[in-house]
C-alpha positions as CSV (number, residue, x, y, z in Angstrom):
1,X,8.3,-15.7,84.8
2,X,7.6,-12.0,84.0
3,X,5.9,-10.2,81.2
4,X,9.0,-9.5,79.3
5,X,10.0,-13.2,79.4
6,X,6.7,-14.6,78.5
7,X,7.0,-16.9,75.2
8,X,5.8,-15.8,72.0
9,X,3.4,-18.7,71.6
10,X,1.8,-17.9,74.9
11,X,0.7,-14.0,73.5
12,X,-2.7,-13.8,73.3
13,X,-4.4,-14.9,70.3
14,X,-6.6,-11.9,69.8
15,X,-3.5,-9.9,69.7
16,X,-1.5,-11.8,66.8
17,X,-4.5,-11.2,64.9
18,X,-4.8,-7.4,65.7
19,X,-1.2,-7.8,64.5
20,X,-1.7,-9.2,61.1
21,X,-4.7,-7.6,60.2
22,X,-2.7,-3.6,60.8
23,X,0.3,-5.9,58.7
24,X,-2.3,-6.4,55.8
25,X,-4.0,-2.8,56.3
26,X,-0.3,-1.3,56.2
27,X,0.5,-3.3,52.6
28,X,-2.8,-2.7,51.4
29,X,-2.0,1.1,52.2
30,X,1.5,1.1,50.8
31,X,0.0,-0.3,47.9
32,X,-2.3,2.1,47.0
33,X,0.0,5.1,48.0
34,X,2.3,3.4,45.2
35,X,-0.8,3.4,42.5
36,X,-1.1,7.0,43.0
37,X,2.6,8.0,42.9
38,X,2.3,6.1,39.6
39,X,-0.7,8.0,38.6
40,X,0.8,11.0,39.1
41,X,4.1,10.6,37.3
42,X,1.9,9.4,34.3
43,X,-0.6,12.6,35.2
44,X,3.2,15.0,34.9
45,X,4.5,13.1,32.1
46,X,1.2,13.6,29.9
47,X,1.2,17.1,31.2
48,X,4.9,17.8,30.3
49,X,4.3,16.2,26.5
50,X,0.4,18.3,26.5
51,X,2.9,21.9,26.9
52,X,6.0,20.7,24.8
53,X,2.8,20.0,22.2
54,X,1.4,23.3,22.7
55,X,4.4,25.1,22.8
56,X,5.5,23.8,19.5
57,X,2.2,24.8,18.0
58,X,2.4,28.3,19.5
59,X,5.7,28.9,17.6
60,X,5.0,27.7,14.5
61,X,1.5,29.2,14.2
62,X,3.1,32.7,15.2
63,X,5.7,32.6,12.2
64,X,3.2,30.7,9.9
65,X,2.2,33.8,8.0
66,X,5.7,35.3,7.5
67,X,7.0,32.1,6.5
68,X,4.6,31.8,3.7
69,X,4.9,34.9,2.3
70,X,8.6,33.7,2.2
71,X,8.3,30.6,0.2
72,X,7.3,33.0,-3.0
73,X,10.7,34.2,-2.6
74,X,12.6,31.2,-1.9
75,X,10.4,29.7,-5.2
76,X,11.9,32.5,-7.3
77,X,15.4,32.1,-6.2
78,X,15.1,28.4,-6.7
79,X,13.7,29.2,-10.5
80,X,17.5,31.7,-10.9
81,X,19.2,29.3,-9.7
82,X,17.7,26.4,-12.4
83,X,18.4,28.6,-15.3
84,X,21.8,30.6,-14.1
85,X,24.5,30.0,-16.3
86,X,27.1,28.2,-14.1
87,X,30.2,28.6,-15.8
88,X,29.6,31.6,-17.3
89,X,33.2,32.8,-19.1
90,X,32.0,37.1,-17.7
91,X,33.1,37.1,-14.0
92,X,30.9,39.6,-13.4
93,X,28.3,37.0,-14.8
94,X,29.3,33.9,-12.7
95,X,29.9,36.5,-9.3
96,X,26.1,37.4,-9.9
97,X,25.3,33.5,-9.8
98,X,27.0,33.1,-7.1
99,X,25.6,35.7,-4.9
100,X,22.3,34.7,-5.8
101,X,23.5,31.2,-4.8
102,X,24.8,32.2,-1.2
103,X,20.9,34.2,-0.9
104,X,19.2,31.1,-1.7
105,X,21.8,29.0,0.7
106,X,20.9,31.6,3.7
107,X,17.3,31.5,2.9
108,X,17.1,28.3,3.4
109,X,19.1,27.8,6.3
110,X,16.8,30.6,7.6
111,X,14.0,28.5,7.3
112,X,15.8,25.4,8.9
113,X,16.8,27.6,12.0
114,X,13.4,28.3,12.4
115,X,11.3,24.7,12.0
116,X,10.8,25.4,8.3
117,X,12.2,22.6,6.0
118,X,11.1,21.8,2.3
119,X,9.7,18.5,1.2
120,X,11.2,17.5,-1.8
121,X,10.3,14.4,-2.7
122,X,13.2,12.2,-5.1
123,X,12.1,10.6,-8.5
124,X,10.5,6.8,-7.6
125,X,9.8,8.2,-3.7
126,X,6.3,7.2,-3.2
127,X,3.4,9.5,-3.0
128,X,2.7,10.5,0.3
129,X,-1.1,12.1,0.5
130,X,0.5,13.7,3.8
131,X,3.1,15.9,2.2
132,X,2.7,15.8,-1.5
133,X,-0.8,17.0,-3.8
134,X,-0.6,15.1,-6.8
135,X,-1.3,17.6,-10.1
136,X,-1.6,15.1,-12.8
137,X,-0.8,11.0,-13.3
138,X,1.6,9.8,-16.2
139,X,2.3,6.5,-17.6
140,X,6.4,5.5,-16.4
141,X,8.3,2.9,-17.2
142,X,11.1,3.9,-14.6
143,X,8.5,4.6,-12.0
144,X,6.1,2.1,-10.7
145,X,2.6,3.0,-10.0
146,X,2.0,5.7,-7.0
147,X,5.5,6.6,-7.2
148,X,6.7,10.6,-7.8
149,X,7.9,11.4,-11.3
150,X,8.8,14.9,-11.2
151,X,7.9,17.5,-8.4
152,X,6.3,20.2,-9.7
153,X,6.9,22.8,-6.6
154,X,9.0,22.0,-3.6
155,X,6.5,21.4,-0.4
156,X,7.5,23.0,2.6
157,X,6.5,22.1,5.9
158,X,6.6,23.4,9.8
159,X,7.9,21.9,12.8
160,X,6.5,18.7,10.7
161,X,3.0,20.1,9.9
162,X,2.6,20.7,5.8
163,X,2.0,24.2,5.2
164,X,2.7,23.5,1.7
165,X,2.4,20.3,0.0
166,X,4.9,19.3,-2.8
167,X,3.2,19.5,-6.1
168,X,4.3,16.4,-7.9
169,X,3.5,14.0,-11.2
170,X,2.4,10.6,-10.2
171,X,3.2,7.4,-11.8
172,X,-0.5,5.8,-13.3
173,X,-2.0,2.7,-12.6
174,X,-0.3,0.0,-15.0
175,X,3.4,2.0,-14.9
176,X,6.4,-0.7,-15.0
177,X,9.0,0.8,-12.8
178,X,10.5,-0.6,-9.9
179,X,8.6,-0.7,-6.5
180,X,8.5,2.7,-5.1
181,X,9.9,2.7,-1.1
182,X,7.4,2.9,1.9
183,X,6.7,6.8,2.5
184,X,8.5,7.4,5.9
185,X,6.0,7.6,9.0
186,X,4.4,11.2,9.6
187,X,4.9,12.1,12.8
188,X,1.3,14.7,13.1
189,X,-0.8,11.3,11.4
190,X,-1.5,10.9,14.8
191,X,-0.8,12.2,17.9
192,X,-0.4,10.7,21.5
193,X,-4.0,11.7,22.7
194,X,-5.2,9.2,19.9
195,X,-6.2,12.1,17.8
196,X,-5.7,13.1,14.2
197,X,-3.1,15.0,13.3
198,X,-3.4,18.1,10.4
199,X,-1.8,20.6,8.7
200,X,-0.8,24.1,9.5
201,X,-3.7,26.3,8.2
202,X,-2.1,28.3,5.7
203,X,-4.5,30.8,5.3
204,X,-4.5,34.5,6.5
């Protein structure tokens, strides 16, 4: 009987083992090639969400100043628009309004187009220390305690950072309303590093 015909259970033991042992050194391999493939996806993942992070940031901190020398304007036109006679009988009276109407309408969309959105919390919303700066507490009996009575000043914030809070009244301790709803998540309370989050320094 030749080599080529020899039966399997007459190879060599020392050979089956050589065998087995490259079999296990192969998996063992494979496996940890497949650990690091996974460890870099996660590496280019985390790196991919690190520059989306970054790049947000860049944006909004580079039209941070010019937006807030903005919101005095878009505060004034709100203030017109809260006082303008609506149906004013003088056409030339109501075509005012409505320009000034249309102004505040593009300022706003302005804003939007460019990450900036107000905060503007309803009556009964619950006070969120993450968007709104409570200026004084009231007694309510249509609010329940920690809930928004009134706001004061719209809020405004950028690419979901607060660059201004919403100045609002607070329902007091011992107020009767109905329960307030839960404030909705914020999305900068904490970010995927684990950190903190914060708000957009306003300052010069």
């Amino acid at each position: 009987m030749t080599d080529e015909q020899t039966p399997a259970e007459d190879i060599d033991p020392i050979l089956a083992d050589a065998a087995a042992d490259e079999i296990v050194a192969l998996k063992s391999e494979v496996a940890a090639l497949k650990d690091q493939a996974l460890r870099y996806a996660a590496e280019a993942e985390n790196t991919r969400r690190r520059a989306e992070r970054e790049s947000n940031d860049a944006r909004a901190y580079a039209i941070q100043k010019f937006g807030r020398d903005l919101l005095g304007v878009a505060d004034n036109l709100a203030r017109a628009m809260a006082a303008a006679p609506r149906d004013h009988a003088d056409s030339n009276v109501a075509n005012f309004v409505t320009g000034v109407e249309m102004t505040e309408k593009a300022l706003q969309d302005a804003f939007a187009n460019n990450g900036l959105k107000r905060v503007d919390p309803a009556k009964g919303d619950r006070f969120d220390p993450h968007q709104h700066q409570a200026m004084m507490e009231q007694p309510s009996e249509e609010v329940a305690a920690g809930g928004v009575i009134q706001t004061l000043q719209t809020g405004y914030e950028l690419y979901g950072r607060i660059v201004r809070p919403a100045m609002v009244v607070v329902a007091a301790k011992g107020s009767t309303g109905p329960a307030a709803p839960e404030a909705p998540v914020n999305p900068y309370a904490a970010n995927e590093d684990g950190g903190e989050g914060g708000s957009v320094d306003t300052r010069a």
